[in-house]
PyMOL CGO cylinders between C-alpha atoms (Angstrom):
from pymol import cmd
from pymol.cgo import CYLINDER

trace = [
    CYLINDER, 146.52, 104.64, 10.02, 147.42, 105.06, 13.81, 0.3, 1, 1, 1, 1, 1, 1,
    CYLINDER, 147.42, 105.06, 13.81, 145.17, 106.28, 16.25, 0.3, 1, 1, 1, 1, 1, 1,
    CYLINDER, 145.17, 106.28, 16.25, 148.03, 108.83, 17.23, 0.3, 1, 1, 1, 1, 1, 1,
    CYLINDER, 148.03, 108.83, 17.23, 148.64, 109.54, 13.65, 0.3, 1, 1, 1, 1, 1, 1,
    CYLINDER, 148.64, 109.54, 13.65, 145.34, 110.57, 12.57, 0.3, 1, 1, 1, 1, 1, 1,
    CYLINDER, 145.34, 110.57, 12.57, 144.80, 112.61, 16.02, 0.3, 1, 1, 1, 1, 1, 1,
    CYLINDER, 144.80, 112.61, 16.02, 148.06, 114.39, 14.67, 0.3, 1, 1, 1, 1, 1, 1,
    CYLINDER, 148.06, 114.39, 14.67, 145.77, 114.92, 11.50, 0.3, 1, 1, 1, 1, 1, 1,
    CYLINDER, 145.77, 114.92, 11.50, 143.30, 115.73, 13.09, 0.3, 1, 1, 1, 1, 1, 1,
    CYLINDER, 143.30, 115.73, 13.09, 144.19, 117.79, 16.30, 0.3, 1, 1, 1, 1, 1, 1,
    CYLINDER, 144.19, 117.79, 16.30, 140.91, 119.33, 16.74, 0.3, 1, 1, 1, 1, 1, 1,
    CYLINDER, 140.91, 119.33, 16.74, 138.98, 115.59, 16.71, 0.3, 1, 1, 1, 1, 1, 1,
    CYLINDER, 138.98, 115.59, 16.71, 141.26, 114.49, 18.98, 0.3, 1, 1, 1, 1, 1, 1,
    CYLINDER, 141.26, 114.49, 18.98, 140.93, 117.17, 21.50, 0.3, 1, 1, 1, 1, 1, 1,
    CYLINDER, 140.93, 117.17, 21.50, 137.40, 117.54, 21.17, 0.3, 1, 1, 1, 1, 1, 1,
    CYLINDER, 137.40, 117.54, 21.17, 137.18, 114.18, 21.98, 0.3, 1, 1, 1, 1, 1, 1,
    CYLINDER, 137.18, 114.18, 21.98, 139.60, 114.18, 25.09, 0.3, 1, 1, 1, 1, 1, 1,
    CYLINDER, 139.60, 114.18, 25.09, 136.94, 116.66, 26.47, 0.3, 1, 1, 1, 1, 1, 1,
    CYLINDER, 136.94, 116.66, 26.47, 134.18, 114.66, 25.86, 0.3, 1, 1, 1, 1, 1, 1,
    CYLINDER, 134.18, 114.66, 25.86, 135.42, 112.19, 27.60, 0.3, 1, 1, 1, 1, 1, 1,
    CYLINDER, 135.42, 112.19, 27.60, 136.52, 114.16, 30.51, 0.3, 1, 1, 1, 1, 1, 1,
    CYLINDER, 136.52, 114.16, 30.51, 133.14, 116.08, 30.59, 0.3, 1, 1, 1, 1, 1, 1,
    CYLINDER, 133.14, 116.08, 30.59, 131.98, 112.73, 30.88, 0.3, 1, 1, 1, 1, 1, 1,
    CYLINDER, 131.98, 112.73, 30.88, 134.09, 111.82, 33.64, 0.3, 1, 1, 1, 1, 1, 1,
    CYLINDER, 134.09, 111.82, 33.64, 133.68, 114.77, 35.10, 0.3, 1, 1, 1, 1, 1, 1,
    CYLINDER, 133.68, 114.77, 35.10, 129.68, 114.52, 35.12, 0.3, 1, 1, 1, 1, 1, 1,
    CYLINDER, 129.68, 114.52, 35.12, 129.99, 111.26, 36.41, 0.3, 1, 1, 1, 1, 1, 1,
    CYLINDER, 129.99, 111.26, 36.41, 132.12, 111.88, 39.11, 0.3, 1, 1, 1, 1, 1, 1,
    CYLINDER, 132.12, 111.88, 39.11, 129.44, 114.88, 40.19, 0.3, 1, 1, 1, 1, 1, 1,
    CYLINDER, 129.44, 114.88, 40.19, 126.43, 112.49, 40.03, 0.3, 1, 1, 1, 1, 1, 1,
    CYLINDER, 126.43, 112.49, 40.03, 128.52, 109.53, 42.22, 0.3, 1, 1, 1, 1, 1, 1,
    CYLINDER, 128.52, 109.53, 42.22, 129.62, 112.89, 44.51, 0.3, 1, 1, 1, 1, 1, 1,
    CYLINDER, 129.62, 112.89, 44.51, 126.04, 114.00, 44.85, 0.3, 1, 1, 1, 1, 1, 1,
    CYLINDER, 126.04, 114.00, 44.85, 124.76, 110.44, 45.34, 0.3, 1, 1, 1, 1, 1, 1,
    CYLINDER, 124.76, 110.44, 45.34, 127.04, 110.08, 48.00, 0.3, 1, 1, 1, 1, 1, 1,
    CYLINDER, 127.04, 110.08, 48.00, 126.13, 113.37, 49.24, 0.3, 1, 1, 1, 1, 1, 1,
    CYLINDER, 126.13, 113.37, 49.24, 122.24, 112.29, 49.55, 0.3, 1, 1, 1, 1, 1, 1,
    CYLINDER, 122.24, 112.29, 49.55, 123.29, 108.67, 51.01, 0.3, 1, 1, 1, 1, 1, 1,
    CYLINDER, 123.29, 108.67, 51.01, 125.47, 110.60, 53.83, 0.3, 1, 1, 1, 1, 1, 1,
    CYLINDER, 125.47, 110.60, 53.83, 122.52, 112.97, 54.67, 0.3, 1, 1, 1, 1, 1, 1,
    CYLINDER, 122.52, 112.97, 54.67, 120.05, 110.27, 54.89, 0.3, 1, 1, 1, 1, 1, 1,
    CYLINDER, 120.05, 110.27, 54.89, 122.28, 108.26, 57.16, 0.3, 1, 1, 1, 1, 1, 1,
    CYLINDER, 122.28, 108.26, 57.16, 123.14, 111.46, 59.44, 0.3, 1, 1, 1, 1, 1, 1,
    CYLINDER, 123.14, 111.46, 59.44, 119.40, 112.09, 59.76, 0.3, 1, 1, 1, 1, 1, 1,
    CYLINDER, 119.40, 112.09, 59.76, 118.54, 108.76, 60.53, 0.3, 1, 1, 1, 1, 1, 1,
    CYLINDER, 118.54, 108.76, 60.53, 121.24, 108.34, 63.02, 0.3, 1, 1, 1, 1, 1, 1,
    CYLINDER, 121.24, 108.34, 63.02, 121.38, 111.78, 64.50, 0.3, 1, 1, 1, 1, 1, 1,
    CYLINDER, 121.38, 111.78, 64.50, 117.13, 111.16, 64.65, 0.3, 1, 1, 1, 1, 1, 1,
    CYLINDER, 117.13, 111.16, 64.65, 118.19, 107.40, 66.87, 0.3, 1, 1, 1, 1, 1, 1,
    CYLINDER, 118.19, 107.40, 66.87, 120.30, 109.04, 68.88, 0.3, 1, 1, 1, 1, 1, 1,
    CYLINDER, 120.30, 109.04, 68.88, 119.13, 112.38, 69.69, 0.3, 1, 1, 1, 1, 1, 1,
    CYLINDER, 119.13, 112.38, 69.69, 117.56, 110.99, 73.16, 0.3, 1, 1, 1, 1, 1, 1,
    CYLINDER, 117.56, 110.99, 73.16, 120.53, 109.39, 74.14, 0.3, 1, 1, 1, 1, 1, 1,
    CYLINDER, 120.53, 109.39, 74.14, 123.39, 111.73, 75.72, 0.3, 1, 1, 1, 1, 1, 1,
    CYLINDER, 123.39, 111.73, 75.72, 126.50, 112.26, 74.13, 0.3, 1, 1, 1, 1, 1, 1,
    CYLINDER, 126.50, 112.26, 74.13, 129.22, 109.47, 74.58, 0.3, 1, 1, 1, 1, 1, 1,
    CYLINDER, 129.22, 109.47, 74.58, 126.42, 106.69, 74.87, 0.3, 1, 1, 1, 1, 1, 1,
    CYLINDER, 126.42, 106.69, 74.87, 125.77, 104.63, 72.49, 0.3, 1, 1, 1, 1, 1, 1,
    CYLINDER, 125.77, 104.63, 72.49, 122.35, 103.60, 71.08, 0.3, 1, 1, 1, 1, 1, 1,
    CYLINDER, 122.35, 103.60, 71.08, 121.79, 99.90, 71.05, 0.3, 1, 1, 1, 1, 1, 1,
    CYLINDER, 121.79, 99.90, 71.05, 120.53, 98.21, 68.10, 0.3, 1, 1, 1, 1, 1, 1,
    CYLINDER, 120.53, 98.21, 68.10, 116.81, 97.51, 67.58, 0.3, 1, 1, 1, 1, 1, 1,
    CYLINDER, 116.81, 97.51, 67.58, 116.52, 93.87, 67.08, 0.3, 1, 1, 1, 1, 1, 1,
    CYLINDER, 116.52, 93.87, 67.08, 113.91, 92.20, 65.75, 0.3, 1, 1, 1, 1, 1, 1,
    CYLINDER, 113.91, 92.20, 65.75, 111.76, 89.31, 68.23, 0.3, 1, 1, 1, 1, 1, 1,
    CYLINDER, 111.76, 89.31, 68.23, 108.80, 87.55, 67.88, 0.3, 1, 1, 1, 1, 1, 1,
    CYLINDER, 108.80, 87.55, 67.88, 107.87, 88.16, 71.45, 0.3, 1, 1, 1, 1, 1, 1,
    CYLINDER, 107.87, 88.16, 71.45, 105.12, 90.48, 72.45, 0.3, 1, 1, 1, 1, 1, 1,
    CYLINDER, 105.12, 90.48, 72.45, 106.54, 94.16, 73.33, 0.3, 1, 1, 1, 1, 1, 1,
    CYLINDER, 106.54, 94.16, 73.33, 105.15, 94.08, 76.64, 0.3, 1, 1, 1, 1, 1, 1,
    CYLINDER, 105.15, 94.08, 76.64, 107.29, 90.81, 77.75, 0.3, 1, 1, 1, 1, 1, 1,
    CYLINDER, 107.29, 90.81, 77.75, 110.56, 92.90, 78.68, 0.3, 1, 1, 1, 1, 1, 1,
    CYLINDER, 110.56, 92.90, 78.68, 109.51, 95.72, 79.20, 0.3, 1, 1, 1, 1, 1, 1,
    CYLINDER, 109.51, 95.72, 79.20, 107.51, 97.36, 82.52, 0.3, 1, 1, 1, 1, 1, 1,
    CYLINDER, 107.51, 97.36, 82.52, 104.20, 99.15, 82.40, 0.3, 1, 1, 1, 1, 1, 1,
    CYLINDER, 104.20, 99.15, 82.40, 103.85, 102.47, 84.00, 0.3, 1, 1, 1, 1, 1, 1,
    CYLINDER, 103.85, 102.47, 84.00, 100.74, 103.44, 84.46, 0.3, 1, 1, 1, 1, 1, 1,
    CYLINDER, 100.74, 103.44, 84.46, 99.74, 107.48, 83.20, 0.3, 1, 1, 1, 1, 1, 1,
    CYLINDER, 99.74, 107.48, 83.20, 96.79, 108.45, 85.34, 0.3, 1, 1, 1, 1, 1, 1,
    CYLINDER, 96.79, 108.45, 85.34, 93.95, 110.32, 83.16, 0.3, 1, 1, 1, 1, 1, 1,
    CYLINDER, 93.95, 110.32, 83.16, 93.63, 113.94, 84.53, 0.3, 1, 1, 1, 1, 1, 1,
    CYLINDER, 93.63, 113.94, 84.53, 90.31, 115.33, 85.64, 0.3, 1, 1, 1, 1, 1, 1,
    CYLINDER, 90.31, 115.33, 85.64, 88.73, 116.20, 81.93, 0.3, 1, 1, 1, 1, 1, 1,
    CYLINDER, 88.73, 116.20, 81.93, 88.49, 120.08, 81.80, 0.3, 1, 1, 1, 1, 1, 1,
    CYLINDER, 88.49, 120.08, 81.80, 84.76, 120.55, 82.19, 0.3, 1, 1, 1, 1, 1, 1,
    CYLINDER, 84.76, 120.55, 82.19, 84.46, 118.28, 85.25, 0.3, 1, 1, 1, 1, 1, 1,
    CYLINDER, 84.46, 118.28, 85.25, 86.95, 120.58, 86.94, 0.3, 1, 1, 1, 1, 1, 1,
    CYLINDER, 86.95, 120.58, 86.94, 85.47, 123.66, 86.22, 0.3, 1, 1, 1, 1, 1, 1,
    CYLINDER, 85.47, 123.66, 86.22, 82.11, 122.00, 88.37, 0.3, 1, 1, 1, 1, 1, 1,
    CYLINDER, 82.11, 122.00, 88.37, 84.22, 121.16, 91.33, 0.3, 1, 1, 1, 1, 1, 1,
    CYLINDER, 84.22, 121.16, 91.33, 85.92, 124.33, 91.40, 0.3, 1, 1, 1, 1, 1, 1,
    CYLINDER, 85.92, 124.33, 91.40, 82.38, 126.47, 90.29, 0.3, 1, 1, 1, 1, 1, 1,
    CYLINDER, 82.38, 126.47, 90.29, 79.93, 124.59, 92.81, 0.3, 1, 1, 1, 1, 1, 1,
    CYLINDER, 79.93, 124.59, 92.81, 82.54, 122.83, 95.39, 0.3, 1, 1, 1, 1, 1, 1,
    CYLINDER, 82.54, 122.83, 95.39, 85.35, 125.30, 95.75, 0.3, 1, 1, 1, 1, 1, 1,
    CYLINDER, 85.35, 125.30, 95.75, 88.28, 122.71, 95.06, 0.3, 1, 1, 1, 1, 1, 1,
    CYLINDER, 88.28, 122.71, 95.06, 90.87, 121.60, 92.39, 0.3, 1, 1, 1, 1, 1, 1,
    CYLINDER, 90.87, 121.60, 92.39, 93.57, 118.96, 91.76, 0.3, 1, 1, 1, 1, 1, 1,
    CYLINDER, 93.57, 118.96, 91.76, 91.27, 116.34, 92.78, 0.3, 1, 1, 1, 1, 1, 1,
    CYLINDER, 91.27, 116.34, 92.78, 93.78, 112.83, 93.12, 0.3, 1, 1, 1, 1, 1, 1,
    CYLINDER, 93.78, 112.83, 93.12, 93.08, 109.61, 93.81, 0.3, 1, 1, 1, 1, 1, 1,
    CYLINDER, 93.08, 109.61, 93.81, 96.09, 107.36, 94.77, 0.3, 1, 1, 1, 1, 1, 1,
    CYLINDER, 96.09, 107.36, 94.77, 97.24, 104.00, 96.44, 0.3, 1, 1, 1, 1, 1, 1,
    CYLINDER, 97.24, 104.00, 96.44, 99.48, 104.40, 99.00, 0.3, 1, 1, 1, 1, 1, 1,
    CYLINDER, 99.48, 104.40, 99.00, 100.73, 102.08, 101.89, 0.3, 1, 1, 1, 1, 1, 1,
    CYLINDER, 100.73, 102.08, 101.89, 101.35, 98.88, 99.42, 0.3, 1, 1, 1, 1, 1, 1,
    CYLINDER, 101.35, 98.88, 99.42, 97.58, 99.30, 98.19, 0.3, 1, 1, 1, 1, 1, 1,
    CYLINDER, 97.58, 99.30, 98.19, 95.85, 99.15, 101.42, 0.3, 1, 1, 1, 1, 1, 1,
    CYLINDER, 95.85, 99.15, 101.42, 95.15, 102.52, 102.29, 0.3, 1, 1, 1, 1, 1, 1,
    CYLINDER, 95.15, 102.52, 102.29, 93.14, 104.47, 99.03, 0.3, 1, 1, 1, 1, 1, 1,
    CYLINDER, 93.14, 104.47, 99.03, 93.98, 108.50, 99.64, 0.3, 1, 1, 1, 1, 1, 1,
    CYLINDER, 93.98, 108.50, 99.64, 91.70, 111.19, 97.99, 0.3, 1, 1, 1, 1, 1, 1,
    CYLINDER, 91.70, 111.19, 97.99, 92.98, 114.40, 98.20, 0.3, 1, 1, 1, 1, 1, 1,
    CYLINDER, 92.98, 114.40, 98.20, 92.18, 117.84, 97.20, 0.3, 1, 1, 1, 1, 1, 1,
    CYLINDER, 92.18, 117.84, 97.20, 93.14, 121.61, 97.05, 0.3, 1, 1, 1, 1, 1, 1,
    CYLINDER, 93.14, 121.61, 97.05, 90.16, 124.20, 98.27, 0.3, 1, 1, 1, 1, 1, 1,
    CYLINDER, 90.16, 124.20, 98.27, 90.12, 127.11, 96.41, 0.3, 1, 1, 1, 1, 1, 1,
    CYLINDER, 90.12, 127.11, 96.41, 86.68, 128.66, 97.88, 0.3, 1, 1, 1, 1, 1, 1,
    CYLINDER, 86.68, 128.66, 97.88, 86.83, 127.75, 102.18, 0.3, 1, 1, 1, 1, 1, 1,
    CYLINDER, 86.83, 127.75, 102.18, 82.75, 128.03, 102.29, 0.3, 1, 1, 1, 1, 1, 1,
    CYLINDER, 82.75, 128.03, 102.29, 82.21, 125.71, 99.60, 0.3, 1, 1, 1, 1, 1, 1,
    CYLINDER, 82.21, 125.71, 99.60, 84.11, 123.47, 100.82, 0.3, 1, 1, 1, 1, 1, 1,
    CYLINDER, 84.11, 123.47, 100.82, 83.13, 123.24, 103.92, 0.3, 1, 1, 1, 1, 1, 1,
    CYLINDER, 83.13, 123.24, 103.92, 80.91, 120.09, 103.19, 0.3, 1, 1, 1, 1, 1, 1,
    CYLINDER, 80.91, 120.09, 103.19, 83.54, 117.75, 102.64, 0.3, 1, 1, 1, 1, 1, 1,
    CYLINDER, 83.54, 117.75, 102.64, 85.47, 118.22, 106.01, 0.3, 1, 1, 1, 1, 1, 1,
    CYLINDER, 85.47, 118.22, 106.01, 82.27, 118.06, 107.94, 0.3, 1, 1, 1, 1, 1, 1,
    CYLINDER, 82.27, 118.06, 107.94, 82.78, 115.15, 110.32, 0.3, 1, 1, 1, 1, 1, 1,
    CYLINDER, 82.78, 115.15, 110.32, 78.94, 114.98, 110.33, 0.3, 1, 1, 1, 1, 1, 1,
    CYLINDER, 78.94, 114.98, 110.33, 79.61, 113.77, 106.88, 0.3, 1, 1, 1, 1, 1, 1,
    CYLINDER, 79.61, 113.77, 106.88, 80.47, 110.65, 106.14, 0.3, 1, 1, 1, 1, 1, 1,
    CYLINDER, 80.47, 110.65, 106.14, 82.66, 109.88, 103.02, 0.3, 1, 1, 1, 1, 1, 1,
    CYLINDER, 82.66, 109.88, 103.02, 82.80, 106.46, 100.67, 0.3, 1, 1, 1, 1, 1, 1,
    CYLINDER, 82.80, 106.46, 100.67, 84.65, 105.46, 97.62, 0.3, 1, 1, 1, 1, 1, 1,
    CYLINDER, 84.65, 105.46, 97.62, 82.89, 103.35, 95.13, 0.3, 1, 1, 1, 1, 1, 1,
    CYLINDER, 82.89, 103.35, 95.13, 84.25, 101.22, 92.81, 0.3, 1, 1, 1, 1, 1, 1,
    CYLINDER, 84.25, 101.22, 92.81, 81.39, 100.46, 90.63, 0.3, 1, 1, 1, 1, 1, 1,
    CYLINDER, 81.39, 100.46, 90.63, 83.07, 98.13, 87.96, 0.3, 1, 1, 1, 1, 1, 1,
    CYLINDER, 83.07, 98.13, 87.96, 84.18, 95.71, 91.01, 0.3, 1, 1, 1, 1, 1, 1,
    CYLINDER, 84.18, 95.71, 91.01, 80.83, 96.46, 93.44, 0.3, 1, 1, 1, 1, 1, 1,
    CYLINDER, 80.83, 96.46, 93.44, 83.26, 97.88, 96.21, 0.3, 1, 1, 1, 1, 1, 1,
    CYLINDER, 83.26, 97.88, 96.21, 82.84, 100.42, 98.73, 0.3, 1, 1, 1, 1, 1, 1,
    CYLINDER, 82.84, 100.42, 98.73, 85.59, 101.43, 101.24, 0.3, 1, 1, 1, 1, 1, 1,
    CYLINDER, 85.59, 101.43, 101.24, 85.24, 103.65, 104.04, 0.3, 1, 1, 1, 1, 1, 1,
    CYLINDER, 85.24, 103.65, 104.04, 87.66, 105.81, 106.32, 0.3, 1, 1, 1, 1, 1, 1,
    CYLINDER, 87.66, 105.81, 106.32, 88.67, 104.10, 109.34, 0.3, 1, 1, 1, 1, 1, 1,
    CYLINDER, 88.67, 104.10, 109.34, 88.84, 105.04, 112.74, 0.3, 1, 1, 1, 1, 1, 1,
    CYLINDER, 88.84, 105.04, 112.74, 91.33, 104.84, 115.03, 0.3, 1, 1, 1, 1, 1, 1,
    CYLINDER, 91.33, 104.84, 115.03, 91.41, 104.47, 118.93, 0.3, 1, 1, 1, 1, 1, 1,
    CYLINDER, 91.41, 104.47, 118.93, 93.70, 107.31, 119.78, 0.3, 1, 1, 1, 1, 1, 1,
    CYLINDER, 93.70, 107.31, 119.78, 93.96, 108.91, 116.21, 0.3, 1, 1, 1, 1, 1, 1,
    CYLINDER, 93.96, 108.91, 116.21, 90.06, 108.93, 115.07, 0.3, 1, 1, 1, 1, 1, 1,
    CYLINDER, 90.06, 108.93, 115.07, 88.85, 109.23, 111.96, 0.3, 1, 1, 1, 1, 1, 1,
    CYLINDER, 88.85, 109.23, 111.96, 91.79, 109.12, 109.09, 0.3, 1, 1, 1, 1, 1, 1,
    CYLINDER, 91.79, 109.12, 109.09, 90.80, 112.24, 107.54, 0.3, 1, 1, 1, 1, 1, 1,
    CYLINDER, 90.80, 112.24, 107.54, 91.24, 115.98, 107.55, 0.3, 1, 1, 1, 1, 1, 1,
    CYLINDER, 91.24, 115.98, 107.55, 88.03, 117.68, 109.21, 0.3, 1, 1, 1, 1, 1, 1,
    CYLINDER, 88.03, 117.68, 109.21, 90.14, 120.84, 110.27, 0.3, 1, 1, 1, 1, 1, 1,
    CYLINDER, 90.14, 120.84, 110.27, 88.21, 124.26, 108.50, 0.3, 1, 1, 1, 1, 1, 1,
    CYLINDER, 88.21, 124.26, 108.50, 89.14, 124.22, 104.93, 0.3, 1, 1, 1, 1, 1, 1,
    CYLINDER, 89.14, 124.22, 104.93, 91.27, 127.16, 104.09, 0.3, 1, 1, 1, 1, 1, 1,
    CYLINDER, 91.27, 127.16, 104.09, 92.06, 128.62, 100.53, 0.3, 1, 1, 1, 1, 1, 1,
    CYLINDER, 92.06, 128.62, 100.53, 95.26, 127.35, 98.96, 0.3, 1, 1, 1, 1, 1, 1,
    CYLINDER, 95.26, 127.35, 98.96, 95.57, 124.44, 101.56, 0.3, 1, 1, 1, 1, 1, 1,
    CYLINDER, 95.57, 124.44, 101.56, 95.44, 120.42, 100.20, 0.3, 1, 1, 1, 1, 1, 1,
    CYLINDER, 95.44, 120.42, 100.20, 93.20, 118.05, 102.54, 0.3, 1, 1, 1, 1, 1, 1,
    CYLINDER, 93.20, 118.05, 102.54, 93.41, 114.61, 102.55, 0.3, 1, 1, 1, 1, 1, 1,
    CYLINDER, 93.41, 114.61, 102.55, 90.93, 111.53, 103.38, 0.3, 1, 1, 1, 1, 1, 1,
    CYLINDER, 90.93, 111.53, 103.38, 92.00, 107.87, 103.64, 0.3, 1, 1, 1, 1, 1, 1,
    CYLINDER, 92.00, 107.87, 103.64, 89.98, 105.12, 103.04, 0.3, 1, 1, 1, 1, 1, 1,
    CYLINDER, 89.98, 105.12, 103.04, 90.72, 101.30, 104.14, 0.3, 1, 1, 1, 1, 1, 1,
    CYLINDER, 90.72, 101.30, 104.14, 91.40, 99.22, 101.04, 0.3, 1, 1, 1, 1, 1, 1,
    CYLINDER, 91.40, 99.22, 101.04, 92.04, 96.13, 102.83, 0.3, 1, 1, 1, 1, 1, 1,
    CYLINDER, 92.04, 96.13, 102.83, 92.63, 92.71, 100.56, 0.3, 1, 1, 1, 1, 1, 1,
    CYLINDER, 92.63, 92.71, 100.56, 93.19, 95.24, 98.08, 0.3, 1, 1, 1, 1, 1, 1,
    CYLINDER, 93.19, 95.24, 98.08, 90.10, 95.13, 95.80, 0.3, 1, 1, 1, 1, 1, 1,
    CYLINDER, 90.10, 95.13, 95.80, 90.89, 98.70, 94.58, 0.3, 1, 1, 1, 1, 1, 1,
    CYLINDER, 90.89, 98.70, 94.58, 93.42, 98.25, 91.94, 0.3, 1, 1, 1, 1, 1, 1,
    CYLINDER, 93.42, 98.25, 91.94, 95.76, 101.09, 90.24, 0.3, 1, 1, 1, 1, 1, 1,
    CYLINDER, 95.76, 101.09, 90.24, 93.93, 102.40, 86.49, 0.3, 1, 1, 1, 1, 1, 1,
    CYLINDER, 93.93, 102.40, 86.49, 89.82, 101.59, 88.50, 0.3, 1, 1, 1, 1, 1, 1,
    CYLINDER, 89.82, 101.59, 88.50, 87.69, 104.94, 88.05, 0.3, 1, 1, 1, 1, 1, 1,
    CYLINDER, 87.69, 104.94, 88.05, 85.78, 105.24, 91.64, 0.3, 1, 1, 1, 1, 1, 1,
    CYLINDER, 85.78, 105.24, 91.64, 83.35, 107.80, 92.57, 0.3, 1, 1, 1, 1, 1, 1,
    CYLINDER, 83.35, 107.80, 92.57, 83.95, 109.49, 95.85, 0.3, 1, 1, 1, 1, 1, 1,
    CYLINDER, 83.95, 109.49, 95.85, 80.78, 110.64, 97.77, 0.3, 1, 1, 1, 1, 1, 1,
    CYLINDER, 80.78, 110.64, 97.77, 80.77, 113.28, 101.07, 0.3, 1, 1, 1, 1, 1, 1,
    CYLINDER, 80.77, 113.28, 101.07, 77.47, 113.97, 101.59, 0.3, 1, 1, 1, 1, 1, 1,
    CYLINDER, 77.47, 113.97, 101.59, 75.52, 115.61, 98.99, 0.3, 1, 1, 1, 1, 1, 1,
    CYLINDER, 75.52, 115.61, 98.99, 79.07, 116.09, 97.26, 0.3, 1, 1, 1, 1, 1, 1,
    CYLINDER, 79.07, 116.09, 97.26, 79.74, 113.40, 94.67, 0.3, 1, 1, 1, 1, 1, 1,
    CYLINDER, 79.74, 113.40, 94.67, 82.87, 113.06, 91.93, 0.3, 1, 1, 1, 1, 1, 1,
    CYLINDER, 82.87, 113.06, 91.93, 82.49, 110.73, 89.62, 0.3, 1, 1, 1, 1, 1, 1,
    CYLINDER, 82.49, 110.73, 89.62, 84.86, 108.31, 87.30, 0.3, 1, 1, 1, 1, 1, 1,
    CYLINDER, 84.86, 108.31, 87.30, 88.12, 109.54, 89.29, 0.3, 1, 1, 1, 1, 1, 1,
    CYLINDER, 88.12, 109.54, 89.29, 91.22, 107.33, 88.19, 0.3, 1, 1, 1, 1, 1, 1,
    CYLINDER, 91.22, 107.33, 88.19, 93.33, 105.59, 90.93, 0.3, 1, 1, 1, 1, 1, 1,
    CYLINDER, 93.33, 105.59, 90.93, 96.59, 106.35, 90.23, 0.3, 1, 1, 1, 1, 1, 1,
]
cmd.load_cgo(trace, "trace")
């Protein structure tokens, strides 16, 4: 007997299973949909993750893999350590000052300190021109001092501190021994700050 002949007998067989097979279809068709689906997501995310930091239009290159070191491409930039928070509550509790910064400028041969008073009669200490100030560098067994010029003097600030107002110091950091990243200690008298990063 035919197949077509005994689904003629049989009409109910036959139909029931016509929709087995399309349930089966059908669920198989879902499950490949839904795969797809997850595979789609996945990819969005990751891609939409790549090139969230780039700005629309660009395009993000491809990471490709190298056996050199990371560093061999690509520049350094120093990130200077900020005064930790208890050592600037003592400078502004017992010295009257903040935002304490120690940077190279000049092509790294002057070394400026600089500083913000908050309290003028604490401060006054540090621009006391009786007072002379140093920076140490203890891990390279350097000490600089501010210059003085003929017809400019001293390179420092020695003006009466006011509140609110930054004052600067520069010391002479000639042959460059003070490099960028070296925690010095800066000493004005009885005043001392110690492990300050050169930025």
């Amino acid at each position: 007997m035919l197949l077509w002949q005994e689904r003629e007998q049989h009409p109910i067989r036959g139909s029931n299973e016509r929709s087995t097979r399309q349930a089966e279809k059908n669920m198989s068709y879902q499950i490949s949909r839904s795969t797809r689906n997850l595979m789609m997501v996945s990819l969005l995310t990751a891609s939409g993750l790549s090139s969230a930091a780039a700005p629309q239009g660009t395009q993000t290159p491809a990471v490709k893999a190298s056996n050199q070191p990371a560093s061999a491409g690509t520049p350094y930039h120093y990130q200077p350590n900020p005064v930790p928070r208890r050592e600037a509550l003592y400078y502004s509790t017992i010295w009257g000052i903040e935002s304490l910064n120690v940077k190279l400028v000049e092509s790294g041969e002057v070394v400026r300190f600089t500083y913000r008073v908050l309290d003028a009669d604490k401060t006054k200490m540090l621009n006391d021109k009786k007072n002379e100030p140093s920076l140490i560098d203890p891990e390279r067994g350097v000490k600089l001092v501010v210059p003085s010029l003929e017809k400019v003097g001293a390179l420092r600030q020695s003006a009466a501190p006011e509140p609110g107002k930054s004052y600067w110091m520069a010391f002479s950091n000639s042959g460059r021994p003070v490099k960028r990243g070296d925690r010095v200690d800066i000493e004005i008298g009885q005043f001392k700050a110690r492990g300050l990063t050169v930025d």
